[in-house]
Short mmCIF file of the C-alpha atoms (twelve columns), coordinates in Angstrom:
data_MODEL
# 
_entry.id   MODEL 
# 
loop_
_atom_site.group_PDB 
_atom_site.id 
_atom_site.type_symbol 
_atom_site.label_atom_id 
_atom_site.label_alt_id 
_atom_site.label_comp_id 
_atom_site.label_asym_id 
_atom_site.label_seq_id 
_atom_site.Cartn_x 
_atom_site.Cartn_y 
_atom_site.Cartn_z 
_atom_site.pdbx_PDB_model_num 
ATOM 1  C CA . UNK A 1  4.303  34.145 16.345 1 
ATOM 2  C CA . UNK A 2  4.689  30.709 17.986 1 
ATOM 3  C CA . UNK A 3  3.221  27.985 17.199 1 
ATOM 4  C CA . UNK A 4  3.555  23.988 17.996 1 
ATOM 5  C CA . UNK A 5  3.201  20.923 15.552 1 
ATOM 6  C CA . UNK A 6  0.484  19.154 16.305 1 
ATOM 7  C CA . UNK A 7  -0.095 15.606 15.175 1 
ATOM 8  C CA . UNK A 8  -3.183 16.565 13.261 1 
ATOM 9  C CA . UNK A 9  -0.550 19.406 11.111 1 
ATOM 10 C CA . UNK A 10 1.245  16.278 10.021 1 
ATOM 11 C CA . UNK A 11 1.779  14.201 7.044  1 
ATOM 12 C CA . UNK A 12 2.009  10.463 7.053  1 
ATOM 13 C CA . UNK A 13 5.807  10.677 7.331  1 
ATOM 14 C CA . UNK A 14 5.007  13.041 10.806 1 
ATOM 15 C CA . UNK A 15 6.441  15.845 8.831  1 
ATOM 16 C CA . UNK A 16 3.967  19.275 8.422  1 
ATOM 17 C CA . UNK A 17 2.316  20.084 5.463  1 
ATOM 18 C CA . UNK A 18 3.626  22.417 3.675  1 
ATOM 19 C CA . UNK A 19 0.083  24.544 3.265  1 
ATOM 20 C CA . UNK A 20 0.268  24.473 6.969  1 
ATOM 21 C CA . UNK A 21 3.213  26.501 7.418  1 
ATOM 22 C CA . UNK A 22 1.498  28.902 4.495  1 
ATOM 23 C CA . UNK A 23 -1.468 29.226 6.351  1 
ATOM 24 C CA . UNK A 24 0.658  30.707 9.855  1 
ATOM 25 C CA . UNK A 25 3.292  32.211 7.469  1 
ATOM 26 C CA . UNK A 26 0.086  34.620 5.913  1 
ATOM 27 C CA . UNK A 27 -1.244 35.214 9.335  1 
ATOM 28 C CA . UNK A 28 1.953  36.376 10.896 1 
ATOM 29 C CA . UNK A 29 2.124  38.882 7.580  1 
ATOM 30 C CA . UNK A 30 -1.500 40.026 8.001  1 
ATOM 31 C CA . UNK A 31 -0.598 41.253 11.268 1 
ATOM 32 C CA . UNK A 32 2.377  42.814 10.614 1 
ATOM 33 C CA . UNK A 33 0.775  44.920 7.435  1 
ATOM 34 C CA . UNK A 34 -2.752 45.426 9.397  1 
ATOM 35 C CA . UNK A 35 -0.579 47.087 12.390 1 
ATOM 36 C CA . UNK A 36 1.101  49.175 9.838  1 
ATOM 37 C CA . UNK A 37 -1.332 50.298 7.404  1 
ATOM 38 C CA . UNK A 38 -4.033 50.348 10.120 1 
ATOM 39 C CA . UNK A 39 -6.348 48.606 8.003  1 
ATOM 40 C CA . UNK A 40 -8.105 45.416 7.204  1 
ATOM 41 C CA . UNK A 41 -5.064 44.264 4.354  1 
ATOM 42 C CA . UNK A 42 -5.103 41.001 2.584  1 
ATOM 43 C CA . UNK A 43 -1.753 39.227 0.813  1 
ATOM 44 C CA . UNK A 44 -2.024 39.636 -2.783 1 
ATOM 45 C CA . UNK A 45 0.888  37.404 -3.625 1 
ATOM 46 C CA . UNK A 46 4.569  35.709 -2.167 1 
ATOM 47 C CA . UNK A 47 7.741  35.629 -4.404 1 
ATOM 48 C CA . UNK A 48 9.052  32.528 -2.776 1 
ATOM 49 C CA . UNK A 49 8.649  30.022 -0.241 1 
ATOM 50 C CA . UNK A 50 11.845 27.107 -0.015 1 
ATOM 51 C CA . UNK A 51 10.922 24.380 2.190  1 
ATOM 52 C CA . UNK A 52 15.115 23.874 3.514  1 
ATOM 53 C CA . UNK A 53 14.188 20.996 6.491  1 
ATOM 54 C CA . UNK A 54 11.154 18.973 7.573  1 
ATOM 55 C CA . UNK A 55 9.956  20.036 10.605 1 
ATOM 56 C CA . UNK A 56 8.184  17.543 12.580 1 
ATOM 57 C CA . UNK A 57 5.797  16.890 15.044 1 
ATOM 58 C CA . UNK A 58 6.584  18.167 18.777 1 
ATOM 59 C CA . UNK A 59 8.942  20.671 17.130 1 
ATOM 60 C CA . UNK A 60 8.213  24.428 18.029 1 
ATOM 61 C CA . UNK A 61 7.959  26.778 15.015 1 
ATOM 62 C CA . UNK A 62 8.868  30.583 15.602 1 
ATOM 63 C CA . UNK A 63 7.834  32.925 12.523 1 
ATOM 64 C CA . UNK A 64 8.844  36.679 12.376 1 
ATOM 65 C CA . UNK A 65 7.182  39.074 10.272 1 
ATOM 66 C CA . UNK A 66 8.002  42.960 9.682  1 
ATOM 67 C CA . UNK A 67 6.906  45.133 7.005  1 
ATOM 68 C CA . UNK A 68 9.531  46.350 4.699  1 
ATOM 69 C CA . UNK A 69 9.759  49.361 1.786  1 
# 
């Protein structure tokens, strides 16, 4: 999944908010797990999310999910 930061994604510093990158982080899983269990699937929980570098407005995000057992 691609997606682009958009000025209206952004914090005051121009940086993304954090719930933002939740948000496409759980729809990038929900398609991965509907695909695979061929059913409507919801995310019960995450173990961990670390936030490593700000990523700005204008920059191009690229999130990869795949179902592991």
């Amino acid at each position: 999944m691609t997606e682009i930061v958009l000025p209206g994604h952004a914090n005051a510093l121009g940086t993304i908010f954090g719930g933002q990158v939740m948000s496409w982080i759980d729809i990038a899983a929900a398609i991965a797990a509907g695909r695979h269990a061929r059913k409507v699937v919801v995310t019960a929980s995450i173990d961990a999310l670390h936030f490593v570098a700000p990523i700005k407005v204008g920059h191009v995000v690229h999130i990869k999910a795949m179902v592991n057992f």
